[in-house]
C-alpha positions in Angstrom: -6.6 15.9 10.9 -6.5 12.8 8.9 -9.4 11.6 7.4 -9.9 7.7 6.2 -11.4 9.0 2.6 -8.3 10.4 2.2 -5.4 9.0 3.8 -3.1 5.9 2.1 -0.4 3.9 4.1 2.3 3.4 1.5 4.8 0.1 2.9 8.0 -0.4 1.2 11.6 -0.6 2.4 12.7 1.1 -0.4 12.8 4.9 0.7 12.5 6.6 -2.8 9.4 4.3 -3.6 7.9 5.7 -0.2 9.1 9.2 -1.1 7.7 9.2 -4.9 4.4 7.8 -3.6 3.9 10.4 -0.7 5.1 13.4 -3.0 2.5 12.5 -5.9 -0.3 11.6 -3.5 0.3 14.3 -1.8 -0.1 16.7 -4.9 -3.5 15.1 -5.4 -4.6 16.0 -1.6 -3.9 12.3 0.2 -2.6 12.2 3.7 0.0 10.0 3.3 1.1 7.6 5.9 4.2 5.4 5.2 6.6 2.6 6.6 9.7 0.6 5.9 8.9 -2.0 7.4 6.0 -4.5 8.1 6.0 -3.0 12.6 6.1 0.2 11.2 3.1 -0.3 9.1 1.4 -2.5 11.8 1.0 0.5 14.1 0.4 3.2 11.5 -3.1 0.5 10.9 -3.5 0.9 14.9 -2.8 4.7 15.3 -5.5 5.4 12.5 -7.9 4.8 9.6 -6.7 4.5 6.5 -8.7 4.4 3.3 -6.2 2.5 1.1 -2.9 0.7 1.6 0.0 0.6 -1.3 1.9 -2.6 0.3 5.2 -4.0 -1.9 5.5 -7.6 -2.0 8.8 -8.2 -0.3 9.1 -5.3 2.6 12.6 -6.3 3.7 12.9 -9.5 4.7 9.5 -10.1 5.4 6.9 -10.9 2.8 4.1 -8.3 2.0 1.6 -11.0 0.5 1.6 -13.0 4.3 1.1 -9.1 5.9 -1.8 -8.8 2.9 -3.4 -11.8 5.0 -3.1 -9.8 8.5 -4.5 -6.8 6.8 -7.8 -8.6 5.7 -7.9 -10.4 9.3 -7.6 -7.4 11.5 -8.9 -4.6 8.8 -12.0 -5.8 6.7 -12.9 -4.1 4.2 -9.2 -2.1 4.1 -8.3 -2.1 0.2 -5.1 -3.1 -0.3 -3.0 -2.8 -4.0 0.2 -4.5 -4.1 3.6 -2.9 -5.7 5.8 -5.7 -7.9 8.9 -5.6 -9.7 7.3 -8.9 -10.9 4.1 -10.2 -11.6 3.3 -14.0 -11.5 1.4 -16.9 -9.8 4.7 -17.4 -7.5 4.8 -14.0 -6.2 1.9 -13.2 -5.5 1.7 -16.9 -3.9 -1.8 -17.2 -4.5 -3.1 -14.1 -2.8 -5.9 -12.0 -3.6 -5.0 -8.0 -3.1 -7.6 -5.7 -4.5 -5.1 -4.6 -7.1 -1.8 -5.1 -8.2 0.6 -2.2 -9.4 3.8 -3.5 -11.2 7.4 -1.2 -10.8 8.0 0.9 -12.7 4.8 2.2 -12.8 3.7 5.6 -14.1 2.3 7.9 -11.1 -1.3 8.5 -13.0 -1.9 4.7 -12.7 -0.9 4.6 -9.4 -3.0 8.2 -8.1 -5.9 6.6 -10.6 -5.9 3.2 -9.0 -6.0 4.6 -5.1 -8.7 6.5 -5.8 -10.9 3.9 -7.5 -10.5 2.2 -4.5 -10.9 4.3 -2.2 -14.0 5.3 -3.6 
């Protein structure tokens, strides 16, 4: 049974992000949740709560900071940390996630930051 406290939706089209995500936050007792694309992640939000979401800026062709907007509209409240190979004013295009993770990043700053958030 998955449990909001403890479940994270990871979105990235990049399958050995998703996989090294789920593998370490699994270790550390998160349900993980994941999608390669910006659908997929769309209906893991509808089919259930998640505490946290781990949401790459590009996903594909489709941009993660626009889907960062849909998040906050349809799930207040949902923290969201976005994953960048880059961090600046232009890609993050003015958004405001609750925290930003740059790649490569080491997996204790990644476990730490979801579960600051998730609090």
């Amino acid at each position: 049974m998955e449990v909001r406290g403890r479940t994270v939706l990871v979105v990235d089209d990049d399958a050995s992000i998703r996989f090294l995500c789920r593998v370490n936050l699994e270790l550390d007792g998160w349900v993980v949740r994941d999608a390669a694309t910006l659908e997929d992640a769309r209906a893991a939000l509808r089919d259930g709560a998640v505490a946290v979401v781990l949401l790459d800026v590009h996903v594909g062709n489709d941009s993660g900071v626009d889907f960062l907007d849909e998040i906050r509209r349809r799930h207040p409240g949902t923290p969201v940390v976005m994953l960048t190979g880059s961090v600046d004013s232009a890609t993050l295009d003015g958004a405001t996630p609750d925290d930003v993770i740059p790649k490569p990043f080491r997996l204790e700053h990644l476990v730490g930051t979801i579960e600051r958030l998730a609090g």
